[in-house]
C-alpha positions as CSV (number, residue, x, y, z in Angstrom):
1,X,60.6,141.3,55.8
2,X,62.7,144.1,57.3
3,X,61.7,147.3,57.3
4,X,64.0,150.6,56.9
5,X,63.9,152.3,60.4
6,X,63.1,156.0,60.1
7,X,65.9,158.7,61.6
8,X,65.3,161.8,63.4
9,X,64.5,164.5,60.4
10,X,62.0,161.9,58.6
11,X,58.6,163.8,58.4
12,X,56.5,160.4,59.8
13,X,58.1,161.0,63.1
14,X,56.6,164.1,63.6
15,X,53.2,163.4,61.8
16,X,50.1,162.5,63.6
17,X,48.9,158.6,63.8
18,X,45.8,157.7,62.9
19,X,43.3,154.9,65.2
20,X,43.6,151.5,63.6
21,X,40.0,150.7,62.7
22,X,40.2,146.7,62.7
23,X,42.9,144.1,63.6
24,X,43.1,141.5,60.2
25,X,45.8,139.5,58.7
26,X,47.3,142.5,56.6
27,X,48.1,143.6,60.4
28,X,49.1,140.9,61.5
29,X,51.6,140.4,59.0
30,X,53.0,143.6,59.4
31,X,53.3,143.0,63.6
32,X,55.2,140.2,62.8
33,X,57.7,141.9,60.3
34,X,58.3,145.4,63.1
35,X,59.1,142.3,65.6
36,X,61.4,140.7,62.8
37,X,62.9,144.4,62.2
38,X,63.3,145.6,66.3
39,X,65.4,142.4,66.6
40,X,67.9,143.0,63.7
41,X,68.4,146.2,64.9
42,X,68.7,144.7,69.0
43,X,65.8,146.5,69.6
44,X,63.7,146.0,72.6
45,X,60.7,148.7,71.2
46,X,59.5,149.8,68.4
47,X,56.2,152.4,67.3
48,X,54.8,152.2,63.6
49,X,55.9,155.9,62.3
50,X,59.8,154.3,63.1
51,X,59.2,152.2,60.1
52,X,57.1,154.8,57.8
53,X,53.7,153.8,58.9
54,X,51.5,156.2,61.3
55,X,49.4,154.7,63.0
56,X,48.8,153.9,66.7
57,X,50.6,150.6,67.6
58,X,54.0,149.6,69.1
59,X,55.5,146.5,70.1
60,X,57.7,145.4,72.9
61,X,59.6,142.8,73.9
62,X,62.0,142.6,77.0
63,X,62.9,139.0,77.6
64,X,66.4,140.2,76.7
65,X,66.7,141.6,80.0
66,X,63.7,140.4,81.8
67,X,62.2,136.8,81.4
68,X,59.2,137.8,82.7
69,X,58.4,139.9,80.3
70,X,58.0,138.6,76.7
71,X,56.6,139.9,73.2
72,X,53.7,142.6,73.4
73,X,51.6,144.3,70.9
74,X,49.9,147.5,71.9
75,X,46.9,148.8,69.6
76,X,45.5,151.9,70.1
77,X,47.0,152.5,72.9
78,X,45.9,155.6,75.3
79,X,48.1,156.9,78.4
80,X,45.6,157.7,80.4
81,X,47.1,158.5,83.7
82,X,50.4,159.2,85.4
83,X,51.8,158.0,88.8
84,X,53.4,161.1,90.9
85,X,56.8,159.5,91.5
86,X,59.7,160.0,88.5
87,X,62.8,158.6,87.7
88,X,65.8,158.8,85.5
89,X,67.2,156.2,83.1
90,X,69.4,156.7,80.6
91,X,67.2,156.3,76.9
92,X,68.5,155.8,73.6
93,X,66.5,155.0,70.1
94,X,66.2,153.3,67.0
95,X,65.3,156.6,65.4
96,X,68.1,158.6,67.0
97,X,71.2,156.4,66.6
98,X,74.6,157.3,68.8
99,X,72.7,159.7,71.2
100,X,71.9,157.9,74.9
101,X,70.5,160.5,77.4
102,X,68.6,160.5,81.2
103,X,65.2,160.6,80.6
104,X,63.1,161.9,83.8
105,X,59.5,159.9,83.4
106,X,56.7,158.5,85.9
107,X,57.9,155.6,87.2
108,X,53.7,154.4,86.9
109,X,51.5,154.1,84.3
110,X,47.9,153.4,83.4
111,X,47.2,153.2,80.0
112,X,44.5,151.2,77.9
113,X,45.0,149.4,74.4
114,X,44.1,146.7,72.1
115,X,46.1,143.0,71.5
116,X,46.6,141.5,68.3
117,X,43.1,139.4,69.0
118,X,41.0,142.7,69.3
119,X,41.0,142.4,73.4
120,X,40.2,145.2,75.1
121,X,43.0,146.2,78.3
122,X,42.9,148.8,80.9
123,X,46.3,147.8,83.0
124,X,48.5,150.0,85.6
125,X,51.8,149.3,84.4
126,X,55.5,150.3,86.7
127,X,58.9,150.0,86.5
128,X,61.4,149.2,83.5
129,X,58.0,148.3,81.1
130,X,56.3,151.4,82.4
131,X,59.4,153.6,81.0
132,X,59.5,151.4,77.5
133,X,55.6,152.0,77.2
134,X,55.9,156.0,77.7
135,X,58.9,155.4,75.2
136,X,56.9,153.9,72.5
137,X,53.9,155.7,72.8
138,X,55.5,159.2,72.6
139,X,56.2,158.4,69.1
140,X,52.6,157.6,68.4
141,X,52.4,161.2,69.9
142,X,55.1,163.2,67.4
143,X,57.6,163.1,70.0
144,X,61.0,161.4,70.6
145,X,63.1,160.6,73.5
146,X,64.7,163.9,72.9
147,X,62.3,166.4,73.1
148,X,62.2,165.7,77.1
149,X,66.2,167.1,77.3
150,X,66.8,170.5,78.3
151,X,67.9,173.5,75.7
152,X,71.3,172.9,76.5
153,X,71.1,169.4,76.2
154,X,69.8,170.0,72.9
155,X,72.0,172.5,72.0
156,X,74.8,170.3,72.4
157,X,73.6,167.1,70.2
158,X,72.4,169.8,67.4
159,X,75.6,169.0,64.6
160,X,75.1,164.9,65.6
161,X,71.1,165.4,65.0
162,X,72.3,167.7,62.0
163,X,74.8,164.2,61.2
164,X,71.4,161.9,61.4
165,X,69.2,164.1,59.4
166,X,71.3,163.8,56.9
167,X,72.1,160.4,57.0
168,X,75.5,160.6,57.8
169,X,74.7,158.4,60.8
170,X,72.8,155.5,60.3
171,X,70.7,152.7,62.5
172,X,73.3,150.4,63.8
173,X,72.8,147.4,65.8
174,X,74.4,147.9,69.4
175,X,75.4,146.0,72.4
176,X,73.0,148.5,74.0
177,X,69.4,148.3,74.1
178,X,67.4,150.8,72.2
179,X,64.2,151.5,72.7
C-alpha cells in the first residue's frame, strides 16, 4: 500500500514523535509499505511523520547508488554524538519537492537505534549514510532540510514553499535522489 507523502506546511512535520514502545506485525507491515512508498517516489529515505505518522523510525535504502549499502530500518533512533569535520552536499526531499540546496552537516555520526527484530545498536556511522541518517532523523526532530539554509536562502524559496503549502507543487518522482 502506498502512502500519501506529507509536503512542507503539513502540521505532522513539525509535530513531535513519540518512542515506539514495541516492534509487532502492525509495524512491520507498515515498514514494509514506507519502503514500498520511498521507492515510488525514487526515494532513497524516508521518516514516519513524511507519511502522517509521528513516531520515531525511518528507513533507508542506498543500493541505488551504493551496493554496499542496502535496506535499513532505524527505531528509535538517538544522535548521540557529532564528529568535528562538516561537509556540503546538495539535499533535496520527499517533503519539499523542486527545492535542492547545500546542506553543511558532520561528515560522522554516532547514533544508537532499534532494527525491525528489537536489536539494540550503538554504531559510528560516516560518509554518504552518515548525511542520509542526520537527514532522516531531523524529521523525527520537527525539522527539515531547510531549516539549516540561511535567511536569505530562505527568503528566496518563500513563494515556491508558499507553491508547496498549498499544493500547487506536488511529490514527483525524479531522476534525482531525494532523501
Amino acid at each position: 500500500m502506498l502512502f500519501e507523502i506529507q509536503t512542507y506546511g503539513k502540521d505532522v512535520l513539525r509535530t513531535k514523535t513519540e518512542e515506539i514502545p514495541q516492534i509487532d506485525d502492525d509495524l512491520r507491515v507498515f515498514v514494509a509499505n514506507m519502503f514500498e512508498t520511498m521507492y515510488a517516489a525514487e526515494g532513497i529515505g524516508l521518516a514516519a511523520p513524511q507519511v502522517d505518522k509521528s513516531i520515531r523510525l525511518f528507513v533507508i535504502d542506498l543500493s541505488p547508488i551504493d551496493e554496499e549499502e542496502g535496506r535499513r530500518v532505524f527505531v528509535n533512533p538517538q544522535i548521540i554524538g557529532f564528529g568535528d569535520e562538516k561537509d556540503e552536499y546538495e539535499e533535496g526531499c520527499l517533503s519539499v519537492p523542486t527545492i535542492r540546496e547545500i546542506v553543511t552537516r558532520p561528515t560522522t555520526i554516532r547514533i544508537t537505534y532499534q532494527d525491525m527484530n528489537g536489536k539494540h545498536y550503538d554504531e559510528e556511522i560516516d560518509g554518504f549514510l552518515a548525511r542520509v541518517i542526520q537527514h532522516e532523523y531531523d524529521h523525527l526532530e520537527k525539522t527539515l532540510f531547510i531549516d539549516h539554509l540561511s535567511s536569505l536562502k530562505k527568503s528566496l524559496l518563500k513563494n515556491t514553499l508558499k507553491k508547496i503549502a498549498s499544493g500547487e507543487i506536488e511529490v514527483e518522482a525524479s531522476e534525482n535522489f531525494e532523501l
